[in-house]
CHARMM-style PDB file with segment names, atoms N, HN, CA, C and O in Angstrom:
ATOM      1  N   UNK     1       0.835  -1.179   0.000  1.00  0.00      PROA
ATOM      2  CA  UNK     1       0.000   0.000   0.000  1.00  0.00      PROA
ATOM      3  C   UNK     1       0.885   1.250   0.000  1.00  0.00      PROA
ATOM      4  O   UNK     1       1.759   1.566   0.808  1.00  0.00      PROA
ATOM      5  N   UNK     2       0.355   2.033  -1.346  1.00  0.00      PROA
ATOM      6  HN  UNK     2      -0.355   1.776  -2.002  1.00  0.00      PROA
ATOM      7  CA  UNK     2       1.495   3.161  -0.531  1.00  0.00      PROA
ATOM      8  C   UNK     2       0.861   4.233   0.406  1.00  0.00      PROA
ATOM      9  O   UNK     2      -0.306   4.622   0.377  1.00  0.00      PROA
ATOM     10  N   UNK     3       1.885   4.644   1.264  1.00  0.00      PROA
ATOM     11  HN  UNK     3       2.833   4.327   1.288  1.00  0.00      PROA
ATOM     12  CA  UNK     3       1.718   5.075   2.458  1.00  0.00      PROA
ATOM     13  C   UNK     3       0.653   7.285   2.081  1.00  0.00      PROA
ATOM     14  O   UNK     3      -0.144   8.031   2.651  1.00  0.00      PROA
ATOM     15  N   UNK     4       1.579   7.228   0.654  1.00  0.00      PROA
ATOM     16  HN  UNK     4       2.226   6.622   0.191  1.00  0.00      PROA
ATOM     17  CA  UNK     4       0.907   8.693   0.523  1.00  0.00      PROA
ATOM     18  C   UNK     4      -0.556   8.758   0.007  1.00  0.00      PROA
ATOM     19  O   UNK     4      -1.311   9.689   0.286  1.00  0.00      PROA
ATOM     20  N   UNK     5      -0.923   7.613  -0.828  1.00  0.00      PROA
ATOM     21  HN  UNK     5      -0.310   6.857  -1.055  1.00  0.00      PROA
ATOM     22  CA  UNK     5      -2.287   8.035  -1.070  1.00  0.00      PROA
ATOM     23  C   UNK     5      -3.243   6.798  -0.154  1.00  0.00      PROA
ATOM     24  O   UNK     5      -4.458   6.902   0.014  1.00  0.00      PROA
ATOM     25  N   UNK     6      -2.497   5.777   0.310  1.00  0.00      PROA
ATOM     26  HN  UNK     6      -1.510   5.692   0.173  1.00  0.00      PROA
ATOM     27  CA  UNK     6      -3.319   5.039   0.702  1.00  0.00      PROA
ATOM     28  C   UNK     6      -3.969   4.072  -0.105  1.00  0.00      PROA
ATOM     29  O   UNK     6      -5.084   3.731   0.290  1.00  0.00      PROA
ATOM     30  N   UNK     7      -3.445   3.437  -1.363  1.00  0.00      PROA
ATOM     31  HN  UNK     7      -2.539   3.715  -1.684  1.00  0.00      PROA
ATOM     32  CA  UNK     7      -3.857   2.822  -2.209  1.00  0.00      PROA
ATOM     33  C   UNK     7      -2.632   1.777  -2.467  1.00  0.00      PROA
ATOM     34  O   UNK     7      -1.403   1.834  -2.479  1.00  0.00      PROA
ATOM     35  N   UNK     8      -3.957   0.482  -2.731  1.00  0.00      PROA
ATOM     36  HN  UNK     8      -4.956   0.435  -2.722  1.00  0.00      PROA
ATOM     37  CA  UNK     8      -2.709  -0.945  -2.868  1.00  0.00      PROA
ATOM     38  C   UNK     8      -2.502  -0.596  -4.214  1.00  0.00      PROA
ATOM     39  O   UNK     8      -3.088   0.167  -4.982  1.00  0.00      PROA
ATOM     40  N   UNK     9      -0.874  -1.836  -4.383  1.00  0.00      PROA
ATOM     41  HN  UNK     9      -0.398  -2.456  -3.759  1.00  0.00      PROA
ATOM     42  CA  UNK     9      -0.228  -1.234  -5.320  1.00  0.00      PROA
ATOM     43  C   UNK     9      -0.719  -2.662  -6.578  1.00  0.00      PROA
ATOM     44  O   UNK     9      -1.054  -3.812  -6.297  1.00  0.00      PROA
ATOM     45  N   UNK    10      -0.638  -2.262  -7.427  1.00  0.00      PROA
ATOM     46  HN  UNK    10      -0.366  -1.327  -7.656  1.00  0.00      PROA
ATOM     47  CA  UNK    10      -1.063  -2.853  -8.652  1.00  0.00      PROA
ATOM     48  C   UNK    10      -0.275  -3.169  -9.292  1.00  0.00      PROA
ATOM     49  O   UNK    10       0.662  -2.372  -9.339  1.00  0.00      PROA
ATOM     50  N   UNK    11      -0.125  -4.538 -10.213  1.00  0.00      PROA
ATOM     51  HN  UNK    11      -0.886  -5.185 -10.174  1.00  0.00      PROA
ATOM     52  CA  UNK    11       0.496  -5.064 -11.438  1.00  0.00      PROA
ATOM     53  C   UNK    11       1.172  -3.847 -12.253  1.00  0.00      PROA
ATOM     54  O   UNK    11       2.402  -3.804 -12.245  1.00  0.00      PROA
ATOM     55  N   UNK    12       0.400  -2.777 -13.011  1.00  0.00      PROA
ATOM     56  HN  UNK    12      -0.599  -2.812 -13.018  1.00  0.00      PROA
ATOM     57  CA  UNK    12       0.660  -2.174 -14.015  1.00  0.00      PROA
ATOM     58  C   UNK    12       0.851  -0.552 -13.405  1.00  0.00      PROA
ATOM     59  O   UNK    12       1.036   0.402 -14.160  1.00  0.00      PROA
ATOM     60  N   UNK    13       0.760  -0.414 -11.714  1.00  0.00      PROA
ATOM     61  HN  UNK    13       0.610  -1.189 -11.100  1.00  0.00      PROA
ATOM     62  CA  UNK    13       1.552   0.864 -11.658  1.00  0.00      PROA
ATOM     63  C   UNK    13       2.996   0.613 -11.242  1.00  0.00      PROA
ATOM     64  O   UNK    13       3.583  -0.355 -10.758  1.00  0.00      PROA
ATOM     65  N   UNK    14       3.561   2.584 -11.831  1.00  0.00      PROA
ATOM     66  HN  UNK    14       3.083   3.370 -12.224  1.00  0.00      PROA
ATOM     67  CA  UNK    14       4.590   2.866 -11.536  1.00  0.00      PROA
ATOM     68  C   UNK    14       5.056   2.824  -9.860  1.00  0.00      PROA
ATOM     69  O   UNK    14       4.495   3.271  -8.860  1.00  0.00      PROA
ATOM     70  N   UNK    15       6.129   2.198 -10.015  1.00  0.00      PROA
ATOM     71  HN  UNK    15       6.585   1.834 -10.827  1.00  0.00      PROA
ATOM     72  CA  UNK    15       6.764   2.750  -8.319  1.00  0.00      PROA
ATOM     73  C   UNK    15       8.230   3.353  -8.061  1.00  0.00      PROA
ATOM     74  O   UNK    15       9.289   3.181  -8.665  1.00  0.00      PROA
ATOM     75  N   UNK    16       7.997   3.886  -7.287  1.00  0.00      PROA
ATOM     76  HN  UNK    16       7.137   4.026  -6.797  1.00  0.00      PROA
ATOM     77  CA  UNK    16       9.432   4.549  -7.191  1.00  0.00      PROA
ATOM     78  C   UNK    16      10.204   4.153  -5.647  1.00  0.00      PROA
ATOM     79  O   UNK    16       9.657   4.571  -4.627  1.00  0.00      PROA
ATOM     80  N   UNK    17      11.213   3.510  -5.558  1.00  0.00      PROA
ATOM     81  HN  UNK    17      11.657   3.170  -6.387  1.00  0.00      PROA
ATOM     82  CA  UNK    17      11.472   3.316  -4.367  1.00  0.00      PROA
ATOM     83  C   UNK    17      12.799   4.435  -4.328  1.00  0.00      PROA
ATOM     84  O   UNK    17      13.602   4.738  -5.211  1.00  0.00      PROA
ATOM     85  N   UNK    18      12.612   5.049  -2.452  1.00  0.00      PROA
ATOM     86  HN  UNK    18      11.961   4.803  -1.735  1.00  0.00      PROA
ATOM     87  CA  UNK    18      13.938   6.131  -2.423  1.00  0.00      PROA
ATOM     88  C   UNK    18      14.869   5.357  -1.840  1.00  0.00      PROA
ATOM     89  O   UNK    18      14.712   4.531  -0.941  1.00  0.00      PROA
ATOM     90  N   UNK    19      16.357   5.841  -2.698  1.00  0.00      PROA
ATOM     91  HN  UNK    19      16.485   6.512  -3.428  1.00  0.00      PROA
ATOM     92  CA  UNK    19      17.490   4.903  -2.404  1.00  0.00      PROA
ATOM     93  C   UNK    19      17.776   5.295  -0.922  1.00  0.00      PROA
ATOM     94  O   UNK    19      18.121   4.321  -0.253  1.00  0.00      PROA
ATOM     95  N   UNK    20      17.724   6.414  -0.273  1.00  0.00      PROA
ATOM     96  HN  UNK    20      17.444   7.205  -0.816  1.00  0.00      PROA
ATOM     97  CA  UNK    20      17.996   6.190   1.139  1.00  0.00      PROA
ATOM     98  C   UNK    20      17.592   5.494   2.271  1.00  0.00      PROA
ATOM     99  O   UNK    20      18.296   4.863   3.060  1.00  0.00      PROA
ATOM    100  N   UNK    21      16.102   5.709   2.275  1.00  0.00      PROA
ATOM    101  HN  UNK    21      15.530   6.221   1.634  1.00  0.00      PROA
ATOM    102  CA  UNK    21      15.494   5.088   3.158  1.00  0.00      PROA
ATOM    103  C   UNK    21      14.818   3.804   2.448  1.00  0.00      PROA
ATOM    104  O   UNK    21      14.435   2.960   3.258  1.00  0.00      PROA
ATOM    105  N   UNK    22      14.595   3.492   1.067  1.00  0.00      PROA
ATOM    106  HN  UNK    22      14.906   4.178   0.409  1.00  0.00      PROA
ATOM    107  CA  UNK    22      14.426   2.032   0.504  1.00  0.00      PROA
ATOM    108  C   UNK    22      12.862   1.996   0.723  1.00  0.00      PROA
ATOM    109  O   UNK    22      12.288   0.917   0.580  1.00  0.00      PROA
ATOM    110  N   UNK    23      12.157   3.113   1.059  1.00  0.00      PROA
ATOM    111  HN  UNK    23      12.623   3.990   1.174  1.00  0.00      PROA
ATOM    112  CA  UNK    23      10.436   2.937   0.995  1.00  0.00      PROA
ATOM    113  C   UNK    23       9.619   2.959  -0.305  1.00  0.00      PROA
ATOM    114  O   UNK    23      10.073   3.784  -1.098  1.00  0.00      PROA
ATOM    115  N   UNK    24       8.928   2.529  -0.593  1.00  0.00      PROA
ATOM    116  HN  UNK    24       8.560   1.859   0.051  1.00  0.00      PROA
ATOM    117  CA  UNK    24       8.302   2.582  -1.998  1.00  0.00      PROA
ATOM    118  C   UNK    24       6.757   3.004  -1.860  1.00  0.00      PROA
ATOM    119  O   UNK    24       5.951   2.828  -0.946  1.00  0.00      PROA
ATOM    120  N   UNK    25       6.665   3.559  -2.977  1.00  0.00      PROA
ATOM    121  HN  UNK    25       7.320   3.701  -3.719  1.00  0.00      PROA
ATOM    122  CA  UNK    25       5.452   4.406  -3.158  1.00  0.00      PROA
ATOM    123  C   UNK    25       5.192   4.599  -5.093  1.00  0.00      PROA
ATOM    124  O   UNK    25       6.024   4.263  -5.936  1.00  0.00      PROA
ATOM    125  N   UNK    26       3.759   5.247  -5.392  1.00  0.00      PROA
ATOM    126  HN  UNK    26       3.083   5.520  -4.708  1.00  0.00      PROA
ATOM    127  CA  UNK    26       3.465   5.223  -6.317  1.00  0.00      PROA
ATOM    128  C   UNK    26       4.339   6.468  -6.904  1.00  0.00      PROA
ATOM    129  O   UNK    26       4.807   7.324  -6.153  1.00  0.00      PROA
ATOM    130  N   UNK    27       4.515   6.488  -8.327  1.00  0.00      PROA
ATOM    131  HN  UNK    27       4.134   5.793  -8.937  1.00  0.00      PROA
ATOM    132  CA  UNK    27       6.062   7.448  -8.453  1.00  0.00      PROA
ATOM    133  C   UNK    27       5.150   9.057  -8.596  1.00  0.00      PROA
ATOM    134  O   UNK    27       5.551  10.177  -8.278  1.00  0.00      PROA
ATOM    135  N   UNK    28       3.939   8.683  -9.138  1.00  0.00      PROA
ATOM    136  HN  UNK    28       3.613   7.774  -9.397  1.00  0.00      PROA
ATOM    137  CA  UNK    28       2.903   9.986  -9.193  1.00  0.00      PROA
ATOM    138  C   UNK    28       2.857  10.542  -8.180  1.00  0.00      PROA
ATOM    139  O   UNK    28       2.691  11.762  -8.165  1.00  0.00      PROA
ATOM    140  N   UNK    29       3.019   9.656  -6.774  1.00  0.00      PROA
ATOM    141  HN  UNK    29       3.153   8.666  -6.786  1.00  0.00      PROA
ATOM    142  CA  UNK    29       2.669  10.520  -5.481  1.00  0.00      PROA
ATOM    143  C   UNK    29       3.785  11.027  -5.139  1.00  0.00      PROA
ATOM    144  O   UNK    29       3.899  12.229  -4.900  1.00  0.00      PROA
ATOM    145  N   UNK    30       4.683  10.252  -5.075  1.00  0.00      PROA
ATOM    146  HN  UNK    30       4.590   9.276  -5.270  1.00  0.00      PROA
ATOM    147  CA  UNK    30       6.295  11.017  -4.494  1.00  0.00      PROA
ATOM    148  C   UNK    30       6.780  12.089  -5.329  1.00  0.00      PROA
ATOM    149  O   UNK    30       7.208  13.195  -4.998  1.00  0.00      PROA
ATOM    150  N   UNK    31       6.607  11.462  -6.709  1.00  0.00      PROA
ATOM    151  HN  UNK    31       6.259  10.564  -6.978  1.00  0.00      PROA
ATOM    152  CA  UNK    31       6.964  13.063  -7.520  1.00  0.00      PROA
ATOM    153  C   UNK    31       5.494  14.546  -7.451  1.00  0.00      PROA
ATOM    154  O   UNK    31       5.623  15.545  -8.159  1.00  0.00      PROA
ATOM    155  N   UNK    32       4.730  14.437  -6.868  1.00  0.00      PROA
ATOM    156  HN  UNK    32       4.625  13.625  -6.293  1.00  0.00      PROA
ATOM    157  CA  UNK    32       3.861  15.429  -6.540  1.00  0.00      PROA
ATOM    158  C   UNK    32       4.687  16.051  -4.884  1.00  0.00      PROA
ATOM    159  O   UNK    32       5.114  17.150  -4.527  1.00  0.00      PROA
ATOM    160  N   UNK    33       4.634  15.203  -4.474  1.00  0.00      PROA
ATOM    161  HN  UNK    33       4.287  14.311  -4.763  1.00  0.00      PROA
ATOM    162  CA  UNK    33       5.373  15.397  -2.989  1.00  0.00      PROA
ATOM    163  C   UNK    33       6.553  16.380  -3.156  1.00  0.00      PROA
ATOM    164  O   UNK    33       6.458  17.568  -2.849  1.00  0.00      PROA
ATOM    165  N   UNK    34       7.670  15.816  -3.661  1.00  0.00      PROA
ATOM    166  HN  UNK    34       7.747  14.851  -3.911  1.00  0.00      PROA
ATOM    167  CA  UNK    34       9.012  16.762  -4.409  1.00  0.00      PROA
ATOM    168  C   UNK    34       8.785  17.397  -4.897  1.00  0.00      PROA
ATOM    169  O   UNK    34       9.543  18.303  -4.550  1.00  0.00      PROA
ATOM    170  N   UNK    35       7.870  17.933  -6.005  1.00  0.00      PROA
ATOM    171  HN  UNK    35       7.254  17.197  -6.287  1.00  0.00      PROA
ATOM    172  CA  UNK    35       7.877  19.191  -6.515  1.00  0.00      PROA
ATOM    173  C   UNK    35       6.589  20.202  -5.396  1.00  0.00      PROA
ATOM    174  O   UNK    35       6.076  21.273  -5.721  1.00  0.00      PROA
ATOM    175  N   UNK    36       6.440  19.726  -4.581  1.00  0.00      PROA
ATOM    176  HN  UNK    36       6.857  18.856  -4.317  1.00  0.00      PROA
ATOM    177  CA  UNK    36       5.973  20.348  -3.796  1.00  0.00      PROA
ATOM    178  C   UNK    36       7.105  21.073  -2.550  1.00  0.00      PROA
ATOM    179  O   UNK    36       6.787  21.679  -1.528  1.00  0.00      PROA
ATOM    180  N   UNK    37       8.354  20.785  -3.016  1.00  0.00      PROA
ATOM    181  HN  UNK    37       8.613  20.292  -3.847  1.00  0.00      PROA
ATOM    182  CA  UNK    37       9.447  21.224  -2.059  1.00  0.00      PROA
ATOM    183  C   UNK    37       9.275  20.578  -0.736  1.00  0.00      PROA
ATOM    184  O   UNK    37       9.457  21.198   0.312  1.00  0.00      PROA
ATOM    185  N   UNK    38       8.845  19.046  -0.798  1.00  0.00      PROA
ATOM    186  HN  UNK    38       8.697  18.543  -1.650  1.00  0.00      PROA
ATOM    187  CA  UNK    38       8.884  18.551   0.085  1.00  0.00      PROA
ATOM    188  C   UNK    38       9.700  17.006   0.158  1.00  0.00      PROA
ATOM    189  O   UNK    38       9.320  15.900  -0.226  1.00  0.00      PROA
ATOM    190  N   UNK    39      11.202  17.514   0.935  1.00  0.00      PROA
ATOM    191  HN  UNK    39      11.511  18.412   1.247  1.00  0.00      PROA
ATOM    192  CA  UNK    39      12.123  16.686   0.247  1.00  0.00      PROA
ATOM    193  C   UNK    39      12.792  15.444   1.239  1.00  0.00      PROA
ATOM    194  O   UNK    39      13.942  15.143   1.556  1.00  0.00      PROA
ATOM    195  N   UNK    40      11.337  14.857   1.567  1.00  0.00      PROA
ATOM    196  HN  UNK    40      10.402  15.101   1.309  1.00  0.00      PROA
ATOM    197  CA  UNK    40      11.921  13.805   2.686  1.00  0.00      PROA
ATOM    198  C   UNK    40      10.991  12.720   2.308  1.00  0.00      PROA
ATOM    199  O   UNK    40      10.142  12.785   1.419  1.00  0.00      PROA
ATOM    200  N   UNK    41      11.277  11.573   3.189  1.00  0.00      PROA
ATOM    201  HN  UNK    41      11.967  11.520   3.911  1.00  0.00      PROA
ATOM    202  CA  UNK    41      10.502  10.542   2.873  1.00  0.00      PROA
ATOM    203  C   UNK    41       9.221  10.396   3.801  1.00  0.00      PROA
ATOM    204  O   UNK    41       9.371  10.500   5.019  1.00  0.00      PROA
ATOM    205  N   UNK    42       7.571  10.085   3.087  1.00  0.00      PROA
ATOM    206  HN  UNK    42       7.450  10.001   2.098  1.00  0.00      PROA
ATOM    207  CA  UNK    42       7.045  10.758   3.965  1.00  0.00      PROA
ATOM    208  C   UNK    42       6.265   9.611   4.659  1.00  0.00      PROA
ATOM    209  O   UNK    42       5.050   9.586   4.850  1.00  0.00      PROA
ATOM    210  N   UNK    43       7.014   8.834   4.942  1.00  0.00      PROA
ATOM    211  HN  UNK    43       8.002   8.855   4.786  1.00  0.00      PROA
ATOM    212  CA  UNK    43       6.956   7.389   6.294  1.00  0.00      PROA
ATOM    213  C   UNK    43       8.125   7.619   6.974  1.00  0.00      PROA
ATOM    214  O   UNK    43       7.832   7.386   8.147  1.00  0.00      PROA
ATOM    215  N   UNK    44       9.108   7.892   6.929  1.00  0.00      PROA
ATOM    216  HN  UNK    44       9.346   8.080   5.976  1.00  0.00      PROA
ATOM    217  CA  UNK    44      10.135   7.424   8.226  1.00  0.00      PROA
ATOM    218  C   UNK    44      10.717   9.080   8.407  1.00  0.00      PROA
ATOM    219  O   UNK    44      11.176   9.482   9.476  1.00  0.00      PROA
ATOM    220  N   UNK    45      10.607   9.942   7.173  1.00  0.00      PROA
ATOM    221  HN  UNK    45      10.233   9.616   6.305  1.00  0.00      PROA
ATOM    222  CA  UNK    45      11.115  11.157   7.210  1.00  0.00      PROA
ATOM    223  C   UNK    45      12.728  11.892   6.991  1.00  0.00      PROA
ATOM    224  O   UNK    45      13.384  12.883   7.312  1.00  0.00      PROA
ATOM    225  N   UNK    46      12.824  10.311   6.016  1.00  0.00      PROA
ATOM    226  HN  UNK    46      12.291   9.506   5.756  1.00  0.00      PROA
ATOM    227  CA  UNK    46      14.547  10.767   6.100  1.00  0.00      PROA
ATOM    228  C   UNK    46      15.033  11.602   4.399  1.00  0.00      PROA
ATOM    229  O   UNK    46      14.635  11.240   3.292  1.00  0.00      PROA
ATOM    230  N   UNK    47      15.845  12.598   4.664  1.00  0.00      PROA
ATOM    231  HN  UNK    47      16.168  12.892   5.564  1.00  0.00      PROA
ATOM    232  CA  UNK    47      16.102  13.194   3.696  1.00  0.00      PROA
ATOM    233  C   UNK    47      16.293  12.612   2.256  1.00  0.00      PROA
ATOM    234  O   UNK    47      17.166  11.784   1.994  1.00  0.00      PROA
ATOM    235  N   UNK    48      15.444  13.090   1.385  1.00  0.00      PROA
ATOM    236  HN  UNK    48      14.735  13.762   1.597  1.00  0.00      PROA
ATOM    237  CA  UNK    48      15.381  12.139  -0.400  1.00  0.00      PROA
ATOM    238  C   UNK    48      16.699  12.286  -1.063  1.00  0.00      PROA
ATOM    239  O   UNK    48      16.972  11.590  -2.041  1.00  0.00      PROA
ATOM    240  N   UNK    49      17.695  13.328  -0.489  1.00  0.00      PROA
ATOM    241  HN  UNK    49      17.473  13.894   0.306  1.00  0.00      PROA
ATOM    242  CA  UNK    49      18.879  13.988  -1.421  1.00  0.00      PROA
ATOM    243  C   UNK    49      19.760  14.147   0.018  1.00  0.00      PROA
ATOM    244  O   UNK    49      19.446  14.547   1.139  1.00  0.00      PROA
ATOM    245  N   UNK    50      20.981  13.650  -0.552  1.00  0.00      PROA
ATOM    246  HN  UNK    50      21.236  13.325  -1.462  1.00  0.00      PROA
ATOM    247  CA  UNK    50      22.411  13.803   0.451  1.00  0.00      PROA
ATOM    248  C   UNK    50      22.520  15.017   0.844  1.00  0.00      PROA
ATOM    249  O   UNK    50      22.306  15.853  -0.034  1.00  0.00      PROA
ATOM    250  N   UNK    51      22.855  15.509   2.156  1.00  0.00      PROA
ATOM    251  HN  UNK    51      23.029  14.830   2.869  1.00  0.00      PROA
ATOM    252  CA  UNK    51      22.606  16.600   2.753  1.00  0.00      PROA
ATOM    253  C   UNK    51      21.654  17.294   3.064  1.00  0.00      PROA
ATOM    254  O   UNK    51      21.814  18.455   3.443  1.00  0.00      PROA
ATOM    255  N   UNK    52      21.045  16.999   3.014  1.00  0.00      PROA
ATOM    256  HN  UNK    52      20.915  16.057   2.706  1.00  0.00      PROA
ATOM    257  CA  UNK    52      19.568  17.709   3.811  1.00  0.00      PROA
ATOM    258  C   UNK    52      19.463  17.120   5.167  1.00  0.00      PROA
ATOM    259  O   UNK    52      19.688  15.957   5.503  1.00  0.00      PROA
ATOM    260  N   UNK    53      19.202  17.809   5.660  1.00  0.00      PROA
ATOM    261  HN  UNK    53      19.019  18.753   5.387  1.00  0.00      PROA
ATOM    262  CA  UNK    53      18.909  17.459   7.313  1.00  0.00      PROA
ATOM    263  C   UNK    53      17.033  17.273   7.549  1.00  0.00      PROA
ATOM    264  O   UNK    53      16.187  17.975   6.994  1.00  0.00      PROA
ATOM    265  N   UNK    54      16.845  16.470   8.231  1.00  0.00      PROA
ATOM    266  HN  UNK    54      17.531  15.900   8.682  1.00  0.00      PROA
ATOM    267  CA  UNK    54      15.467  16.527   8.729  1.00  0.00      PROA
ATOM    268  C   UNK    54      15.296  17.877   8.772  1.00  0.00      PROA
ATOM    269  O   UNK    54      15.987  18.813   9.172  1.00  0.00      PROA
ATOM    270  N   UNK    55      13.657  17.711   8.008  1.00  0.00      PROA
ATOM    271  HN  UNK    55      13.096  16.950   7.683  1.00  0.00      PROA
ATOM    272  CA  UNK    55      13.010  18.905   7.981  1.00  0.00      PROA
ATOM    273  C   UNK    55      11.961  18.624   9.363  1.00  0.00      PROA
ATOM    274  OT1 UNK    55      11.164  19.492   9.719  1.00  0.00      PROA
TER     275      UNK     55
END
């Protein structure tokens, strides 16, 4: 299920898993998330890009 919209994940969707924290989600939701300048992971909260500190 991913955790941002709340929807199980399906055969024929996209997913995007983040290499830091290794969580996966639908890639539509995480890339809405990021271009929302919101640059963490949004289950455990760990930074999507090297150097960023918890927001």
């Amino acid at each position: 299920m991913c955790f941002i919209c709340s929807q199980d994940y399906n055969n024929n969707d996209v997913l995007c898993q983040l290499s830091r924290c290794g969580h996966v989600f639908h890639s539509d939701c995480v890339g809405k998330q990021l271009h929302s300048k919101q640059t963490y992971c949004p289950f455990c909260r760990t930074p999507v890009f090297a150097g960023l500190s918890h927001v």
